[in-house]
N, CA, C and O atoms as a GROMACS GRO file, in nm:
protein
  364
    1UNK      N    1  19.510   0.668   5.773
    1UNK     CA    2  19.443   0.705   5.897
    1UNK      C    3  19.292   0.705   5.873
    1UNK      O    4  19.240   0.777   5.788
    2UNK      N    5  19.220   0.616   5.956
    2UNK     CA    6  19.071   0.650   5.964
    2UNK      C    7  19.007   0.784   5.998
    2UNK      O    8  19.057   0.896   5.996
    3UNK      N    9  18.897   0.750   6.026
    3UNK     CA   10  18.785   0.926   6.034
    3UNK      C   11  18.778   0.914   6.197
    3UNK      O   12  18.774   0.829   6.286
    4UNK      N   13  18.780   1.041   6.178
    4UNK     CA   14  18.799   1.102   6.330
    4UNK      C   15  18.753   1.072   6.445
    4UNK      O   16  18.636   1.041   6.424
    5UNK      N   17  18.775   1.062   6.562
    5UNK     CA   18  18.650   0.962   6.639
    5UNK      C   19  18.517   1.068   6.711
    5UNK      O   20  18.433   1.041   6.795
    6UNK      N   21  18.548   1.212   6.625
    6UNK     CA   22  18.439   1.281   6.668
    6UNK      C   23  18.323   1.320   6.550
    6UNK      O   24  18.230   1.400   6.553
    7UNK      N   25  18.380   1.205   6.421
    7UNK     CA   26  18.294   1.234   6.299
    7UNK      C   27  18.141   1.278   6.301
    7UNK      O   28  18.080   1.365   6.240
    8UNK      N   29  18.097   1.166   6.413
    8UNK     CA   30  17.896   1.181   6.442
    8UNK      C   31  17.842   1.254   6.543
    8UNK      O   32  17.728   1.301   6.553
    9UNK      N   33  17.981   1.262   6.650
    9UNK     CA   34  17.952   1.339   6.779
    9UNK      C   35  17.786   1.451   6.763
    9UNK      O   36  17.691   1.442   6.841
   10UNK      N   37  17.796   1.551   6.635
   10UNK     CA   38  17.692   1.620   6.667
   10UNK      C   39  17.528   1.598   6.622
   10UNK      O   40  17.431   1.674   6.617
   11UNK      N   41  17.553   1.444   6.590
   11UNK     CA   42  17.413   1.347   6.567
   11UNK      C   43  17.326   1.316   6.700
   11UNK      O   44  17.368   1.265   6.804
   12UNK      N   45  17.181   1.362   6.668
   12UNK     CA   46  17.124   1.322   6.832
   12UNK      C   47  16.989   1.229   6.792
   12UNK      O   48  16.907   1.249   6.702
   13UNK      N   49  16.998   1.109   6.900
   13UNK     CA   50  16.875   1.041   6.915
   13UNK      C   51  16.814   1.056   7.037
   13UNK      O   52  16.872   1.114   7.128
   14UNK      N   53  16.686   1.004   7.050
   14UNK     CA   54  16.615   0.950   7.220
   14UNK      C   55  16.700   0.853   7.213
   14UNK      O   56  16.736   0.787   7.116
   15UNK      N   57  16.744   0.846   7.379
   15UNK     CA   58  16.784   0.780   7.432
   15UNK      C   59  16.682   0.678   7.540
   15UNK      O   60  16.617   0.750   7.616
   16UNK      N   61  16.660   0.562   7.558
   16UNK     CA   62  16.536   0.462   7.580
   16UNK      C   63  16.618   0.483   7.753
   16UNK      O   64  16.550   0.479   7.856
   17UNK      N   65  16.717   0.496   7.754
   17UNK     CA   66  16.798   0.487   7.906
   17UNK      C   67  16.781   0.622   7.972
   17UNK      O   68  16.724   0.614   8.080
   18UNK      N   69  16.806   0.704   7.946
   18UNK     CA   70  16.780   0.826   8.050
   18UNK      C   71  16.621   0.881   7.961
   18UNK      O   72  16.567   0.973   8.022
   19UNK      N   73  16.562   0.847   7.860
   19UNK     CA   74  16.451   0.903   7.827
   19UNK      C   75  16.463   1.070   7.792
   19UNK      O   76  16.389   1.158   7.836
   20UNK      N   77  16.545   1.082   7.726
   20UNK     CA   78  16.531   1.169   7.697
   20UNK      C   79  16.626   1.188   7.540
   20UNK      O   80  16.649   1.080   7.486
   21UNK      N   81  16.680   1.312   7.469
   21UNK     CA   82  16.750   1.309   7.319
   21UNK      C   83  16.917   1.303   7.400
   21UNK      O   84  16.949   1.339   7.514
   22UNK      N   85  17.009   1.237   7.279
   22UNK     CA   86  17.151   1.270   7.338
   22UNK      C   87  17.222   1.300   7.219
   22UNK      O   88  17.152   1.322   7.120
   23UNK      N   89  17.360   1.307   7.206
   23UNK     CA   90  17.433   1.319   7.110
   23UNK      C   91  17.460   1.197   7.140
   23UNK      O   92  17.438   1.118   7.231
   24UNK      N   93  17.538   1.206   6.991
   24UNK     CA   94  17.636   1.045   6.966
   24UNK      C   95  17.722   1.053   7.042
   24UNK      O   96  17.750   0.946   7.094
   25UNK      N   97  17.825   1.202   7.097
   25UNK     CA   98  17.912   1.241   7.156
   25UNK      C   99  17.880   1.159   7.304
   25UNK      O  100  17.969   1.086   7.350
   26UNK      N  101  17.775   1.170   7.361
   26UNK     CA  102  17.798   1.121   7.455
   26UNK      C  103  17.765   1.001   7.469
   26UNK      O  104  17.765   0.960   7.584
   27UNK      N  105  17.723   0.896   7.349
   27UNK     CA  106  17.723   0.774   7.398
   27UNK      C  107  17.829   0.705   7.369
   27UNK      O  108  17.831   0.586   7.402
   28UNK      N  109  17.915   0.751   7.317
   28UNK     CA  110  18.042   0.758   7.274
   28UNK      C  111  18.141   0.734   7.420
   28UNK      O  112  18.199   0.636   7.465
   29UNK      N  113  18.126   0.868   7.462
   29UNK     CA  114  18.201   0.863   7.609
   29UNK      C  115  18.120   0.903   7.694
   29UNK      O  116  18.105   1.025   7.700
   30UNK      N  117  18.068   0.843   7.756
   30UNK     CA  118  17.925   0.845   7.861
   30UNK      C  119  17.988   0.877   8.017
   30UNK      O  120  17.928   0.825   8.111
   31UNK      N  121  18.098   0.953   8.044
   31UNK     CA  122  18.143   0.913   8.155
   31UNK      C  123  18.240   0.846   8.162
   31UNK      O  124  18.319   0.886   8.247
   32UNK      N  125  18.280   0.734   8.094
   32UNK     CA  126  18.379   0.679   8.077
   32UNK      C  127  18.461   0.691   7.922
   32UNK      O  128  18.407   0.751   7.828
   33UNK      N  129  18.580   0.634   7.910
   33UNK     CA  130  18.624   0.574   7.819
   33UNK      C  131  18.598   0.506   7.679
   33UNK      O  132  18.655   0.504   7.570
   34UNK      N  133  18.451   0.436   7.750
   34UNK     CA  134  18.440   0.342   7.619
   34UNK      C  135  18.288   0.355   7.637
   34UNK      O  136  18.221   0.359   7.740
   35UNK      N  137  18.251   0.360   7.509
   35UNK     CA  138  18.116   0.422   7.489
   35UNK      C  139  18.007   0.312   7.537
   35UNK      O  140  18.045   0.201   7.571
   36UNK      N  141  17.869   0.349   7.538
   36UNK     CA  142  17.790   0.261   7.643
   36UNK      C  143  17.704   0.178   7.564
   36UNK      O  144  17.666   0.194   7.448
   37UNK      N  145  17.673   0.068   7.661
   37UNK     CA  146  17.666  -0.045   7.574
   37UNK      C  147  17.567  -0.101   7.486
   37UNK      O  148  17.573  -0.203   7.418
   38UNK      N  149  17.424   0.031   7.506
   38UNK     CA  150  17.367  -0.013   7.409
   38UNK      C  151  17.398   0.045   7.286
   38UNK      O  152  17.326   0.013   7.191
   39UNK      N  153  17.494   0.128   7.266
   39UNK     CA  154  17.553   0.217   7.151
   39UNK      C  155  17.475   0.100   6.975
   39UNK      O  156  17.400   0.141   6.887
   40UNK      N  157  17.528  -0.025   6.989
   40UNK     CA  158  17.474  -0.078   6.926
   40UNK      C  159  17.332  -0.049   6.847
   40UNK      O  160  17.291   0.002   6.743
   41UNK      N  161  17.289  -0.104   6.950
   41UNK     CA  162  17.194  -0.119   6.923
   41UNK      C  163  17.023   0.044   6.885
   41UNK      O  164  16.913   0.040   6.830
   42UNK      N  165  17.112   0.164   6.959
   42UNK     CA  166  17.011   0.253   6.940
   42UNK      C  167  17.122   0.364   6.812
   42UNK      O  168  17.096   0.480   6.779
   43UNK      N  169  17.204   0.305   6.781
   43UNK     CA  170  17.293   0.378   6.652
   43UNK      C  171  17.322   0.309   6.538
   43UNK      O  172  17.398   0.349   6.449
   44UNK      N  173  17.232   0.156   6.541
   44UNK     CA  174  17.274   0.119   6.384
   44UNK      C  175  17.190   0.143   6.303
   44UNK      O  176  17.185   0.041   6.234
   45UNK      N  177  17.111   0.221   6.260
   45UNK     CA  178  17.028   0.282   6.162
   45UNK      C  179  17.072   0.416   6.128
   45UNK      O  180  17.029   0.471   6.026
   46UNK      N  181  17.156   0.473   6.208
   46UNK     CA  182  17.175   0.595   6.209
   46UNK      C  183  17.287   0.582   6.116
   46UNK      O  184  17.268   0.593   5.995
   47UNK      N  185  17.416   0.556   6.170
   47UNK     CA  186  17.587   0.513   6.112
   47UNK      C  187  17.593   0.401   6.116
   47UNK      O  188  17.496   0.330   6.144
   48UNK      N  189  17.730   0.350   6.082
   48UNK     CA  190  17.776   0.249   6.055
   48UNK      C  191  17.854   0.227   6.217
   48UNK      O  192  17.973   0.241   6.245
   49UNK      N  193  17.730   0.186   6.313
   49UNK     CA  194  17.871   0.160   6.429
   49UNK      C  195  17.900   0.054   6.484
   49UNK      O  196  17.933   0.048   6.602
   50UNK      N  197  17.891  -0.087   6.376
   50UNK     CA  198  17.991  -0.213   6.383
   50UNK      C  199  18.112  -0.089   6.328
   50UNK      O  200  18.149  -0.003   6.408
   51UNK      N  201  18.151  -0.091   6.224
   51UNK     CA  202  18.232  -0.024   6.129
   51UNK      C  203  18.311   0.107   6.252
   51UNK      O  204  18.433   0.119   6.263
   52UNK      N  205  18.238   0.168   6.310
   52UNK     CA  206  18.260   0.292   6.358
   52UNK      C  207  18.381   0.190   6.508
   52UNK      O  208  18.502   0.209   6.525
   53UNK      N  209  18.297   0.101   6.580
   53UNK     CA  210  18.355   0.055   6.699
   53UNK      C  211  18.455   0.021   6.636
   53UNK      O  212  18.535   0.114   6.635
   54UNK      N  213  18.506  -0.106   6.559
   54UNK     CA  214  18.618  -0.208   6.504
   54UNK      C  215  18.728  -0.083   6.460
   54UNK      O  216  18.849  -0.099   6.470
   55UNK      N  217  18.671   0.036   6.412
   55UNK     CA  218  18.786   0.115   6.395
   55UNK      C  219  18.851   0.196   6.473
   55UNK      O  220  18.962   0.240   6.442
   56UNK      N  221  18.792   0.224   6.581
   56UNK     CA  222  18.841   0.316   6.682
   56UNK      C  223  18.879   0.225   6.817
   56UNK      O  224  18.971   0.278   6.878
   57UNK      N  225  18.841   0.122   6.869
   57UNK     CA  226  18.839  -0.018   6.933
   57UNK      C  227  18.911  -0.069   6.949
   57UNK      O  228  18.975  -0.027   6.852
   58UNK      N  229  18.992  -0.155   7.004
   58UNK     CA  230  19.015  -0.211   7.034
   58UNK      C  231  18.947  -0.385   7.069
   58UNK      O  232  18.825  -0.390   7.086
   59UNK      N  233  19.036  -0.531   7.078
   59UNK     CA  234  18.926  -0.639   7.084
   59UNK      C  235  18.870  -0.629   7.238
   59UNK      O  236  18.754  -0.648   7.275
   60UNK      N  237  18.983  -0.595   7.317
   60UNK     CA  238  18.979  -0.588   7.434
   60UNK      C  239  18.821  -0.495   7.461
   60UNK      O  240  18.706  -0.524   7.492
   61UNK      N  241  18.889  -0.386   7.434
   61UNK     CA  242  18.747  -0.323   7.430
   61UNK      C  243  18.651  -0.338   7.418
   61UNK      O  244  18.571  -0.308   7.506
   62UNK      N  245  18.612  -0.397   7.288
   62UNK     CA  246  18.475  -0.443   7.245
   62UNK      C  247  18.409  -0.516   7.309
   62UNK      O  248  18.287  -0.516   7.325
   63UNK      N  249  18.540  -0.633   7.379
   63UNK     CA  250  18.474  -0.716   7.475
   63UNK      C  251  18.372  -0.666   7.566
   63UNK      O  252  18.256  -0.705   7.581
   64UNK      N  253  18.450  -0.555   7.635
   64UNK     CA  254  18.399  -0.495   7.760
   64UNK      C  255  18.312  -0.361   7.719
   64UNK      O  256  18.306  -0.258   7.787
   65UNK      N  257  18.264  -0.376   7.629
   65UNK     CA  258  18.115  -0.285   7.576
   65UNK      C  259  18.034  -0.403   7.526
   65UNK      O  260  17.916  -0.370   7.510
   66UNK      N  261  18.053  -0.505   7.502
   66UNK     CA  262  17.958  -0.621   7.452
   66UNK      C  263  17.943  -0.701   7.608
   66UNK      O  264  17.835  -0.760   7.620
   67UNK      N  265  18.028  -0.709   7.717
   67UNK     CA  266  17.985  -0.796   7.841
   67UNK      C  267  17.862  -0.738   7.894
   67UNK      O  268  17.829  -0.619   7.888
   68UNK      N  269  17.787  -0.849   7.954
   68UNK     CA  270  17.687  -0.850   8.013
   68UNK      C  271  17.705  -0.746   8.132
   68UNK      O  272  17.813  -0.724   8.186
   69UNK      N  273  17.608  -0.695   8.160
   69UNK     CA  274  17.601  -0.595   8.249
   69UNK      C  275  17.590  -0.669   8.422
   69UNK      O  276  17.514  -0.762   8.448
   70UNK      N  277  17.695  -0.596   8.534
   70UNK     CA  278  17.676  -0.682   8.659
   70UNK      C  279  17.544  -0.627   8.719
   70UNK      O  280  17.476  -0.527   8.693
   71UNK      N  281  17.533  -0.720   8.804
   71UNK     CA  282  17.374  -0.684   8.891
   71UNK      C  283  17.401  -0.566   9.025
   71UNK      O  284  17.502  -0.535   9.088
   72UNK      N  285  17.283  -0.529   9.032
   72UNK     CA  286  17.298  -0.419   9.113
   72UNK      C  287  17.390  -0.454   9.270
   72UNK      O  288  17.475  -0.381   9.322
   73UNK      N  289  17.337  -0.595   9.322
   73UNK     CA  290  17.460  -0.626   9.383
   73UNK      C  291  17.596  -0.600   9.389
   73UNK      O  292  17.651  -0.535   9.479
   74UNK      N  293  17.652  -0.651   9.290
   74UNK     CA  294  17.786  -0.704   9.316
   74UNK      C  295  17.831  -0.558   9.226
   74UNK      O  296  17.949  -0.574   9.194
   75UNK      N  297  17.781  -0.423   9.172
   75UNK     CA  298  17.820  -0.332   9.164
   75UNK      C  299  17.818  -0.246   9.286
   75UNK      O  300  17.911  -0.167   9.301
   76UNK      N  301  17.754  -0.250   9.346
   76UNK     CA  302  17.680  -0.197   9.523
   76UNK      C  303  17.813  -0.272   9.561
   76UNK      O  304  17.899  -0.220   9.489
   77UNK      N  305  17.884  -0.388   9.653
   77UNK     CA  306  17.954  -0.404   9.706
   77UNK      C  307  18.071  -0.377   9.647
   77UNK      O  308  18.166  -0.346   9.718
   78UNK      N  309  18.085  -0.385   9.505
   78UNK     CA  310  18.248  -0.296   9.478
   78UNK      C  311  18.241  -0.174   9.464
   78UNK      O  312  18.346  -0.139   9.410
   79UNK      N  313  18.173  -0.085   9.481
   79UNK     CA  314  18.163   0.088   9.504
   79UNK      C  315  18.200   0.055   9.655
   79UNK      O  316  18.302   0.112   9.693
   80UNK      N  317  18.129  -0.038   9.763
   80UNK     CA  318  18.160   0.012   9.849
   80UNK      C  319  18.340  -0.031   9.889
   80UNK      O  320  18.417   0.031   9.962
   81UNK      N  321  18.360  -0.136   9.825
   81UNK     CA  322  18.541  -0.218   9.869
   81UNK      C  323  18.571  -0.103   9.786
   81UNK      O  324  18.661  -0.047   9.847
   82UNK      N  325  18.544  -0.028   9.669
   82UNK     CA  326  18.647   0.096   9.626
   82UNK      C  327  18.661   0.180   9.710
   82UNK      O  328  18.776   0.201   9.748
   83UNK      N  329  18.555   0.252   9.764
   83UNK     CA  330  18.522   0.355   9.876
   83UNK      C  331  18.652   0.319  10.010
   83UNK      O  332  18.736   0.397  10.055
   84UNK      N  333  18.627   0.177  10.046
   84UNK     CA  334  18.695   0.153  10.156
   84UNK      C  335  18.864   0.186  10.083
   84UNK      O  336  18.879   0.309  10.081
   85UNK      N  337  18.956   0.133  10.040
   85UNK     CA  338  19.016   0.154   9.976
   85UNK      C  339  19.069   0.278   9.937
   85UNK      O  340  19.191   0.289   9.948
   86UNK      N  341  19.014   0.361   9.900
   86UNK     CA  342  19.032   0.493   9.844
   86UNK      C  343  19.042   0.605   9.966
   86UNK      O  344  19.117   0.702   9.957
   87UNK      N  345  18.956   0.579  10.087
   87UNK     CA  346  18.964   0.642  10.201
   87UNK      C  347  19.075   0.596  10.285
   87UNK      O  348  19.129   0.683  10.353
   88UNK      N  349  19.124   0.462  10.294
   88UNK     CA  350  19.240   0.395  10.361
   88UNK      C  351  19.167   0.348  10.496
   88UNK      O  352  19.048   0.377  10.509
   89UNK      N  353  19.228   0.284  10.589
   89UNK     CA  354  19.198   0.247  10.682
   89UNK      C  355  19.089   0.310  10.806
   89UNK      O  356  19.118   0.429  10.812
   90UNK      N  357  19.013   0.291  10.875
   90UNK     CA  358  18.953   0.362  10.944
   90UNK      C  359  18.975   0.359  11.090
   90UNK      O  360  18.912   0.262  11.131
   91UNK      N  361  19.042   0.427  11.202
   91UNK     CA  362  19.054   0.422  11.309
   91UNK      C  363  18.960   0.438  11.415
   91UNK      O  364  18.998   0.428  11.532
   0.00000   0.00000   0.00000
């Protein structure tokens, strides 16, 4: 069995995205599931987190923390087709 997936949780950097310090904990699970995507890049000096992702990860996963980020568009119109959806029909 590997190391725990809360080994670094109580490690904190600035964060360049909200501007301000965070834990690892939360870039880890930011809200979601799968930790956020510059995790890379503002935690490899710190740990090992090629090493850290590939072990706790999934490929699937990785994919979808390494995909390109959508544009404010086409995230704006699927909040709103979720919204519609989630409320059901409107009379």
């Amino acid at each position: 069995m590997g190391r725990p997936i809360g080994k670094y949780d109580s490690k904190k950097r600035y964060c360049p995205m909200l501007g301000h310090e965070v834990s690892f904990a939360y870039c880890r699970a930011p809200g979601t599931n799968l930790p956020c995507r510059r995790i890379f890049d503002c935690w490899r000096q710190v740990v090992d987190i090629e090493g850290f992702i590939r072990e706790h990860f999934n490929d699937d996963e990785i994919d979808s923390i390494l995909a390109p980020r959508k544009d404010k568009m086409t995230s704006l119109v699927e909040l709103i087709e979720k919204a519609r959806r989630d409320n059901g029909p409107s009379e």
